[in-house]
C-alpha positions as CSV (number, residue, x, y, z in Angstrom):
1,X,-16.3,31.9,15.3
2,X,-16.6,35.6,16.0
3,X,-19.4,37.1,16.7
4,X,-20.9,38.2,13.4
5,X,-20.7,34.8,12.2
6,X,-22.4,33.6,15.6
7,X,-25.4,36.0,14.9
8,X,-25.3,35.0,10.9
9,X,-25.4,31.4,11.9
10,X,-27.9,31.9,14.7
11,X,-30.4,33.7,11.7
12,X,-29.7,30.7,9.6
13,X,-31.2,28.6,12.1
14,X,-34.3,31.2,12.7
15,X,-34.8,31.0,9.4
16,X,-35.1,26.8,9.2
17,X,-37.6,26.8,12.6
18,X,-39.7,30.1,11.3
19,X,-42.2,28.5,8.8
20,X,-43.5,26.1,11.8
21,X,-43.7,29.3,13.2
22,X,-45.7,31.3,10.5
23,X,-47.9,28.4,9.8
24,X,-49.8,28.9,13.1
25,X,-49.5,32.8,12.7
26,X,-46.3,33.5,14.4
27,X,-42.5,34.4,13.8
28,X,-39.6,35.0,16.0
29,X,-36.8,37.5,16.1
30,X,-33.1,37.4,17.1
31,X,-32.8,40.3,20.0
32,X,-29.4,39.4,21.3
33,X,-26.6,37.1,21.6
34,X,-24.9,37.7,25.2
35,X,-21.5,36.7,25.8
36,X,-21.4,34.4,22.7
37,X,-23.5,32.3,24.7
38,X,-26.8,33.1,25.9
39,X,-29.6,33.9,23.1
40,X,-32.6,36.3,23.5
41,X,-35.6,36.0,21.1
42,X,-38.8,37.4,20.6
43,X,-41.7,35.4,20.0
44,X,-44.5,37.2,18.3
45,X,-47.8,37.4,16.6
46,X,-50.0,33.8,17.7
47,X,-46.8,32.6,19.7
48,X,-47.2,35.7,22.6
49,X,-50.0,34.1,23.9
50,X,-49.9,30.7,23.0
51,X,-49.8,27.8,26.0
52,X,-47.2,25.9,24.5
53,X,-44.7,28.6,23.5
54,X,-42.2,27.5,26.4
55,X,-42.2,24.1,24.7
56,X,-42.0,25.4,21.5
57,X,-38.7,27.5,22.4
58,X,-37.1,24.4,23.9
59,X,-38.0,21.7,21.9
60,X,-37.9,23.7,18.7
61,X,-35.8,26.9,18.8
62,X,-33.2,26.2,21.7
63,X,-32.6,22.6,19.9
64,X,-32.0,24.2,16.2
65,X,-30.2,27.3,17.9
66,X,-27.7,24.3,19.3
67,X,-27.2,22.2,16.3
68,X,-26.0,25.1,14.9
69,X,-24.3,26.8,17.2
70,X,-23.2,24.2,19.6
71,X,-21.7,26.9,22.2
72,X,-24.9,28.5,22.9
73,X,-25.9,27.5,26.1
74,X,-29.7,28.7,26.7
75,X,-32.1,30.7,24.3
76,X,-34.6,32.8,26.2
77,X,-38.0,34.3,25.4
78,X,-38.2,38.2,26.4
79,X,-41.6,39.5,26.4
């Protein structure tokens, strides 16, 4: 996969976790993609300051990111 198709597929699974997202008032965009393997994101609006956005990025982002992009080995949040 090179890496324009890692950052297309990596939007494509944005794209399926962003309405949970939106429905609480928030969204997420893709920052980077390091060394095909490490993902930066940036929560915003309601997710900045929410308690549970470390669980969200885990349990919800990081586990889409990887089902689509099995090679990705952590997704981080920058602030």
């Amino acid at each position: 996969m090179t890496s324009e198709e890692l950052k297309l597929t990596i939007e494509k699974a944005l794209d399926e976790i962003r309405p949970f997202l939106q429905s609480d008032g928030g969204d997420i965009s893709l920052v980077s993609i390091d060394n095909d393997k490490f993902v930066k994101v940036k929560l915003e609006g309601n997710c900045v300051g929410c308690s549970v956005n470390q669980m969200t990025l885990k349990s919800g982002v990081e586990m889409t990111i990887k089902k689509h992009a099995p090679q990705i080995e952590k997704v981080i949040n920058i602030d």
